[in-house]
C-alpha positions as CSV (number, residue, x, y, z in Angstrom):
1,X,67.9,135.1,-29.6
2,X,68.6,138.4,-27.9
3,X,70.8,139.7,-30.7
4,X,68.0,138.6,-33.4
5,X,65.4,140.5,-31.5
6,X,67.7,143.7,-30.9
7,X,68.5,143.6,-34.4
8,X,64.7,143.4,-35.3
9,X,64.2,146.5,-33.0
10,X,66.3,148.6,-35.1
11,X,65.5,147.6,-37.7
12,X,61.8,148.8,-37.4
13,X,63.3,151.9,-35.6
14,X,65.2,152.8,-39.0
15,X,61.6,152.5,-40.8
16,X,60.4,154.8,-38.6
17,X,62.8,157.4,-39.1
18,X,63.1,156.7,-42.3
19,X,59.1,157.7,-42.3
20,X,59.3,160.9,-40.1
21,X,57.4,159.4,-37.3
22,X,57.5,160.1,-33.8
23,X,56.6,156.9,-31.6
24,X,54.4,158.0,-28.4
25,X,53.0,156.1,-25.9
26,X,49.1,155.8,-26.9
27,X,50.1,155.9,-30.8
28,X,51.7,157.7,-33.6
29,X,51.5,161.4,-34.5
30,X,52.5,164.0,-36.9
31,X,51.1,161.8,-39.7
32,X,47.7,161.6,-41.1
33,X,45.7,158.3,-40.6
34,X,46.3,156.5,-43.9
35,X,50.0,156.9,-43.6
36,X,49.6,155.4,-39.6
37,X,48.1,152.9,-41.0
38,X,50.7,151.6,-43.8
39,X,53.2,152.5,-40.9
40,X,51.4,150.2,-38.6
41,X,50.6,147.6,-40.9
42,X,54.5,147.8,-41.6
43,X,55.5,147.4,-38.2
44,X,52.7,144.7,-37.3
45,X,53.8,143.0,-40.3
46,X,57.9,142.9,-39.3
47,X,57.1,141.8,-35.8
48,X,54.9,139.0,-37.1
49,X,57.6,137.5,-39.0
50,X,59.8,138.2,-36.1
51,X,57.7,136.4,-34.0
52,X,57.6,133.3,-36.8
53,X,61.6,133.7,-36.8
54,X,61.4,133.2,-32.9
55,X,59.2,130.2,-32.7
56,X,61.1,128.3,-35.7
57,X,64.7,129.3,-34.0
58,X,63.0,127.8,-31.2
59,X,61.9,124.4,-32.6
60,X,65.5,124.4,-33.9
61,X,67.0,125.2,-30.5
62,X,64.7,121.9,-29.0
63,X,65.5,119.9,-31.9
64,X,69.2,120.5,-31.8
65,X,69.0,120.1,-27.8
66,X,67.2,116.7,-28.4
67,X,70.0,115.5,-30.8
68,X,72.5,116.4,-28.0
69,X,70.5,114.5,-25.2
70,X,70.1,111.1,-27.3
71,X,74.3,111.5,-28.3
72,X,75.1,112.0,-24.4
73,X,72.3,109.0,-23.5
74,X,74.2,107.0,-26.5
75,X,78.0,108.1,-25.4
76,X,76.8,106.9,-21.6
77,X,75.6,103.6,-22.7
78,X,78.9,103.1,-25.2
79,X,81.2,103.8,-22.4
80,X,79.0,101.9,-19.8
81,X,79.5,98.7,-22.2
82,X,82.9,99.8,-22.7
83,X,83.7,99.4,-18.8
84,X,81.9,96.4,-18.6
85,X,83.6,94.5,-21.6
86,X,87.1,95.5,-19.9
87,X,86.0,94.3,-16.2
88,X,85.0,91.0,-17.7
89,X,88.4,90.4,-20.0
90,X,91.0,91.9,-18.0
91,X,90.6,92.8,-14.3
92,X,93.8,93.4,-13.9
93,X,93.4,96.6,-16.4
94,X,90.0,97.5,-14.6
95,X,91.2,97.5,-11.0
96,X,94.0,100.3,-12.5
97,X,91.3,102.5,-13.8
98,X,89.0,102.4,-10.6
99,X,91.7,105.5,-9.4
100,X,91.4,107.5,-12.7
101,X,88.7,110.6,-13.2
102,X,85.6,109.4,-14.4
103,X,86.7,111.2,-17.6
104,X,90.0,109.5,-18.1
105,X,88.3,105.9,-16.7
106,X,85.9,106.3,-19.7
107,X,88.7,107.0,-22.3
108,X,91.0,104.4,-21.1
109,X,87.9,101.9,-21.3
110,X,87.1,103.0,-24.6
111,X,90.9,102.4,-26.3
112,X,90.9,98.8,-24.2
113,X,87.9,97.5,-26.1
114,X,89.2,98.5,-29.5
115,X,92.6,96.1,-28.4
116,X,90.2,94.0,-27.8
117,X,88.4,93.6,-30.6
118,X,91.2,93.8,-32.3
119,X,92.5,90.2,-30.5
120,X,89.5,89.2,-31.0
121,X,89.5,89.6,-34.9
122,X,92.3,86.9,-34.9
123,X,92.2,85.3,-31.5
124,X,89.0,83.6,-30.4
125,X,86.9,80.6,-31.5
126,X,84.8,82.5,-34.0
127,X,88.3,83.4,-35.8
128,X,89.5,80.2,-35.3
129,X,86.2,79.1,-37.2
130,X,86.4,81.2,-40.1
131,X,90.4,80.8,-41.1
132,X,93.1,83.1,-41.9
133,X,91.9,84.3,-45.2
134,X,88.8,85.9,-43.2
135,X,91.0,87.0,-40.2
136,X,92.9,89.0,-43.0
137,X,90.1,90.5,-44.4
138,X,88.6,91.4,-41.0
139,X,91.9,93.5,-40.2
140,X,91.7,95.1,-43.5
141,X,88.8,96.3,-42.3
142,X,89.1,97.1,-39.2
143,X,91.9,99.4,-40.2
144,X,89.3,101.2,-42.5
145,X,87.1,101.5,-39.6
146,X,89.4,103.2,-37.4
147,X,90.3,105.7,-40.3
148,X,86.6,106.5,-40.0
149,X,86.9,106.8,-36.1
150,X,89.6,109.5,-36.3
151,X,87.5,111.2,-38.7
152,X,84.8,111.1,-36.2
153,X,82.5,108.4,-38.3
154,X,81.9,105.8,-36.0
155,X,80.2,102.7,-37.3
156,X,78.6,100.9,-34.0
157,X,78.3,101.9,-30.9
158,X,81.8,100.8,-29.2
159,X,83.3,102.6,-32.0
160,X,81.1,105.8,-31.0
161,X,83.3,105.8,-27.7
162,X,86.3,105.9,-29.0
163,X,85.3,108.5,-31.5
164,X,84.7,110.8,-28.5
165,X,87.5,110.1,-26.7
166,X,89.4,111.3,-29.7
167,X,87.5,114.5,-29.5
168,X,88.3,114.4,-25.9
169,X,92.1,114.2,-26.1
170,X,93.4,115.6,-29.6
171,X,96.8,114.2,-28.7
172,X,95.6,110.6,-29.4
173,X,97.6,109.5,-32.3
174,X,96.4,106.9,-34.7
175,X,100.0,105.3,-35.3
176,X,99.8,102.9,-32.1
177,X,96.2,101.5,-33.4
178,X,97.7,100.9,-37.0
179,X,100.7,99.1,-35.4
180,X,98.4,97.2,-33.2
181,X,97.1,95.7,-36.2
182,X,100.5,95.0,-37.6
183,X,100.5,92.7,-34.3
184,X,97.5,91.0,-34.9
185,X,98.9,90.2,-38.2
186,X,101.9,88.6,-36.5
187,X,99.1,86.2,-35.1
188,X,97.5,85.5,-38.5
189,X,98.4,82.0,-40.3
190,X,99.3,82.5,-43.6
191,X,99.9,85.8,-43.5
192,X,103.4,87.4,-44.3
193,X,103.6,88.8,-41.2
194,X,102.8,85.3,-39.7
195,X,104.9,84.3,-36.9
196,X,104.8,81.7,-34.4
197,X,108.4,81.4,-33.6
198,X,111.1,84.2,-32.4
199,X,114.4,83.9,-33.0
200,X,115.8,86.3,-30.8
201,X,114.7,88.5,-28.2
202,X,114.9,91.6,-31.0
203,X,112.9,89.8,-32.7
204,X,110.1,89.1,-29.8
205,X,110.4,92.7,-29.2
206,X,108.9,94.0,-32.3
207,X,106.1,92.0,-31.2
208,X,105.5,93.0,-27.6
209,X,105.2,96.5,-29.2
210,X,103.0,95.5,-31.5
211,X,100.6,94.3,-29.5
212,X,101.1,95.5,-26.0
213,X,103.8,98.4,-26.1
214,X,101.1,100.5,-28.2
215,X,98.9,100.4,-25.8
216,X,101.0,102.4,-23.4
217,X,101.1,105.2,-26.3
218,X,97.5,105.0,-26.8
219,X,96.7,105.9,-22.9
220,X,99.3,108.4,-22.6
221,X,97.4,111.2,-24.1
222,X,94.6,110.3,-21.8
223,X,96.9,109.9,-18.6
224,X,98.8,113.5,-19.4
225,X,101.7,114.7,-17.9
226,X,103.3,116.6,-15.2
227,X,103.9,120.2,-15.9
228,X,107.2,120.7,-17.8
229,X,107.3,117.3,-19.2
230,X,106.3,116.6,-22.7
231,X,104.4,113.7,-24.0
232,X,107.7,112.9,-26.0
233,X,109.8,113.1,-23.3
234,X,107.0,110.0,-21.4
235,X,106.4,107.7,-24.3
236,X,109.3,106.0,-23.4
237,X,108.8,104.8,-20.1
238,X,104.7,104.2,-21.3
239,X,106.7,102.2,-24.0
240,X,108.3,99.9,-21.7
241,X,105.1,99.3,-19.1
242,X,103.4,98.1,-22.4
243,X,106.5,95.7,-22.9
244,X,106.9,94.6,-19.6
245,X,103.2,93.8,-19.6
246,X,103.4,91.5,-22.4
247,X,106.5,89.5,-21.5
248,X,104.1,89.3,-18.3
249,X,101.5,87.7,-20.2
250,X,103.9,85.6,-22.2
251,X,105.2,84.3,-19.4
252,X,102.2,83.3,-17.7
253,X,100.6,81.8,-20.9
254,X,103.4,79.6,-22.0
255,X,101.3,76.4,-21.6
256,X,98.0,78.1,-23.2
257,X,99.9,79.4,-26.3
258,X,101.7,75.7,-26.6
259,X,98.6,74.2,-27.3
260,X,98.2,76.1,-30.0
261,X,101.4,75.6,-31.8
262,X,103.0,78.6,-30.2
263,X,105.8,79.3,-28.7
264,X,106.7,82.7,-28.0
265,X,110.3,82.8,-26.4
266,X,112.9,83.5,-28.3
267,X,114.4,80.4,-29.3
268,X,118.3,81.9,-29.1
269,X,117.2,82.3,-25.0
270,X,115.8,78.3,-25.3
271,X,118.9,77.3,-26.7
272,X,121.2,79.0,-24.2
273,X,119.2,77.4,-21.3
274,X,118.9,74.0,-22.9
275,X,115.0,74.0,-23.2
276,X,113.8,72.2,-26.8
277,X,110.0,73.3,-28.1
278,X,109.1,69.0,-27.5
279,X,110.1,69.7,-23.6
280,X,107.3,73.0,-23.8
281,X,104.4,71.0,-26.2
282,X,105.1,68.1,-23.0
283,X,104.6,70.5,-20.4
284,X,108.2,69.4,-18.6
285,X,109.2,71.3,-15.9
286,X,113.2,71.1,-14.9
287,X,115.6,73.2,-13.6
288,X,116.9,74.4,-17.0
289,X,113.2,75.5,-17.9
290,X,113.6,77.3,-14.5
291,X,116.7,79.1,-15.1
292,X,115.2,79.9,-18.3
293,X,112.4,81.6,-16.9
294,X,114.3,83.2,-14.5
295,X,116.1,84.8,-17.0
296,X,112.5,86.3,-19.0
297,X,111.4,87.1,-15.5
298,X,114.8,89.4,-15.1
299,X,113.7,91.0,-18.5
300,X,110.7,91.6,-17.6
301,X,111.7,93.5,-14.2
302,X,114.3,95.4,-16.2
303,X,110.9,97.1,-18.1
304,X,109.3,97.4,-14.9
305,X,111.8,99.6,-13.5
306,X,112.6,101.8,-17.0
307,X,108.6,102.7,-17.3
308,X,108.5,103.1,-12.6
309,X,111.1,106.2,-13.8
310,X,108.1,107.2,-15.7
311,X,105.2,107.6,-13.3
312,X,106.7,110.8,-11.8
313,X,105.9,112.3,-15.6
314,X,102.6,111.3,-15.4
315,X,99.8,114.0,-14.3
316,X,99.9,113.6,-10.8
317,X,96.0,111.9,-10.6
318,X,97.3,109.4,-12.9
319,X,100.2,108.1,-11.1
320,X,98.2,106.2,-8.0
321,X,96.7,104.0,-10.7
322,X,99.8,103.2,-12.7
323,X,101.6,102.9,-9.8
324,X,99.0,100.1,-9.0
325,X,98.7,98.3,-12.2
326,X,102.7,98.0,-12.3
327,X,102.7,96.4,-8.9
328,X,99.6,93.7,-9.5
329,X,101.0,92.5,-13.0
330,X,104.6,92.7,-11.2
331,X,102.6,90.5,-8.9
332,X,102.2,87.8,-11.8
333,X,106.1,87.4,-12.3
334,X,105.6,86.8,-8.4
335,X,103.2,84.2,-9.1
336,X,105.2,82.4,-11.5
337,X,108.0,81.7,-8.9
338,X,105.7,81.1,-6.0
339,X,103.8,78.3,-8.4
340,X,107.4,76.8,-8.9
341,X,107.9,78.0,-12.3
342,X,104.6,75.7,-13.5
343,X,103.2,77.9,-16.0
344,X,101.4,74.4,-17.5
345,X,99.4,73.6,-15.0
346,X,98.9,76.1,-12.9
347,X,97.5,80.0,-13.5
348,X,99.4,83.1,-12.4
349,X,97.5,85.2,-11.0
350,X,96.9,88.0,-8.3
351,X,93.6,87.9,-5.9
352,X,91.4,90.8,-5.6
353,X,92.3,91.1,-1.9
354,X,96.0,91.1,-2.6
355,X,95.6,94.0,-5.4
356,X,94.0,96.1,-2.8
357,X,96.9,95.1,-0.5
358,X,99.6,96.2,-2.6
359,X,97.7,100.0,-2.6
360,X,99.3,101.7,0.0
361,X,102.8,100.6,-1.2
362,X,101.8,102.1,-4.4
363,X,100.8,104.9,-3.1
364,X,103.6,105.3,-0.7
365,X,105.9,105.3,-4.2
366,X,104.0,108.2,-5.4
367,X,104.4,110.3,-2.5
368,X,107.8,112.0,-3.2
369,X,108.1,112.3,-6.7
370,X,111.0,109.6,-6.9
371,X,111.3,106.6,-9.4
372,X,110.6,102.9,-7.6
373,X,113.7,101.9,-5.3
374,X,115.0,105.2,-4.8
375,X,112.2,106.8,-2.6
376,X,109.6,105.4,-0.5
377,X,109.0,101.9,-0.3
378,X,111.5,100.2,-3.3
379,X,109.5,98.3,-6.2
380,X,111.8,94.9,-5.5
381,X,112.1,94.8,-2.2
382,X,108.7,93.2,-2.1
383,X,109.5,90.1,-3.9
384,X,113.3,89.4,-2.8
């Protein structure tokens, strides 16, 4: 606004130089009255439509500033629902972000309600309802929709959140989302990616990255890094918290996912540990399906301790809440043993008041820098 009215100034300066006029304080002289008033009339004429150019600006300005207060009342609300959405389906995941900046918090709730509408596309009763051929479909479309999210053209609301966050954190790369979907496909009868068996733990793998392993590489960018290390050099240790989450989940479910038809481990690990699928669909507990569980369990603590080398790499207001997370859904392998290896009958799970009791042991593991089990209080000693 200044600049258009300095501009304006000169402008009628030039006319009256360009005129031969003097400007005095009561007037104009050295000109006879006819020409003082055509001057005038000029001038009077310029700052009218200088004042017009002011007054629409500023309609534009408050229109403009309007727009911008009902996106930011619309981005609040989004993320709001976003946090409530991931406090309701995974607690586990909320409790982590309570420690992150409210503008990493909002971001990381943003990316867990697109997983899990994604799951929910081809893993809930109204899927269930409508049968593959629309689960199909649905993902088709989904993946259309986040095409439009990275190009910032949100279609709802939820979608709006995750559109900003994308502004927010350029680094966010669409490749984990599009996998994710490849996932979700694994879990869709009749399609060719359709899978409710594993034949080997490579095999299983592929899968846990699909649909959990991603979701380490979509936080990243949000979580950053310490300074001098790269994204690259922390996606693999992200990689394996993803992982190690999933064979968390797959071990606590085993009894959910059996009746529905599924059986997620690998059937080479079954076979070495003498375990047949009619033992799992009868919900028979001995001590080969102990050992066997034993052995997942192992896996799943050999990811735990690859991504622990990772939280040092993490931005260092990121790392208390990592740290966290790792120890409660470690917590759930925990569980599992402590329940007897029933993973039928009984739910894994970690109370609220033992989350907030495994804090200061996570923040303890953050204090020097060094992975789990090398510095500060060890990551296993707390469940040997």
């Amino acid at each position: 606004m200044v600049s258009l009215l300095r501009r304006e100034v000169l402008r009628n300066r030039r006319i009256v130089l360009l005129l031969g006029l003097v400007p005095i304080a009561h007037g104009w002289t050295c000109i006879p009255n006819i020409e003082r008033n055509k001057v005038q009339s000029l001038v009077q004429g310029r700052r009218s439509e200088i004042r017009a150019t002011v007054a629409q600006s500023s309609a534009s300005s408050k229109l403009v500033k309007n727009k911008d207060v009902a996106l930011e009342r619309e981005l609040e609300a989004a993320y709001k629902r976003c946090g409530e959405i991931t406090k309701i389906f995974s607690k586990t995941f909320y409790f982590g972000t309570r420690f992150f900046s409210h503008a990493k918090q909002t971001a990381v709730w943003a990316i867990y309600v697109w997983c899990r509408r994604t799951d929910d596309i081809v893993d809930s009763p109204l899927a269930t309802m409508l049968g593959p051929d629309r689960m199909a479909q649905d993902l088709e479309k989904w993946e259309h929709r986040l095409e439009k999210i990275w190009r910032n053209e949100p279609t709802d609301t939820l979608d709006l959140a995750l559109a900003d966050t994308k502004q927010r954190y350029p680094d966010l790369d669409i490749q984990p989302y599009r996998d994710m979907i490849k996932g979700m496909l694994m879990d869709t009868p009749g399609h060719a990616l359709y899978q409710t068996r594993y034949e080997t733990w490579d095999d299983l793998e592929i899968y846990c990255y699909r649909v959990a392993g991603t979701v380490g590489l979509m936080t990243l960018p949000v979580l950053g890094t310490s300074p001098g290390c790269t994204l690259e050099q922390a996606r693999g240790p992200a990689l394996s918290l993803g992982i190690a989450f999933q064979i968390t989940n797959i071990l606590r479910d085993v009894g959910e996912d059996a009746l529905r038809g599924r059986i997620y481990l690998p059937r080479e690990d079954m076979e070495k540990f003498g375990v047949s699928e009619k033992q799992i669909f009868d919900g028979i507990i001995d001590q080969n399906y102990k050992d066997l569980l034993n052995f997942e369990i192992q896996r799943a603590e050999s990811f735990y301790k690859h991504a622990a080398l990772g939280i040092p790499m993490l931005a260092p207001e990121a790392r208390l809440a990592v740290s966290t997370s790792l120890r409660v859904y470690k917590g759930i392998l925990d569980k599992i043993i402590q329940n007897d290896y029933d993973n039928f009958r009984k739910r894994a799970y970690v109370s609220k008041l033992e989350k907030f009791s495994m804090m200061p042991a996570a923040w303890l593991d953050i204090q020097d820098d060094l992975p789990f089990g090398i510095g500060g209080s060890a990551l296993h000693s707390s469940s040997s």
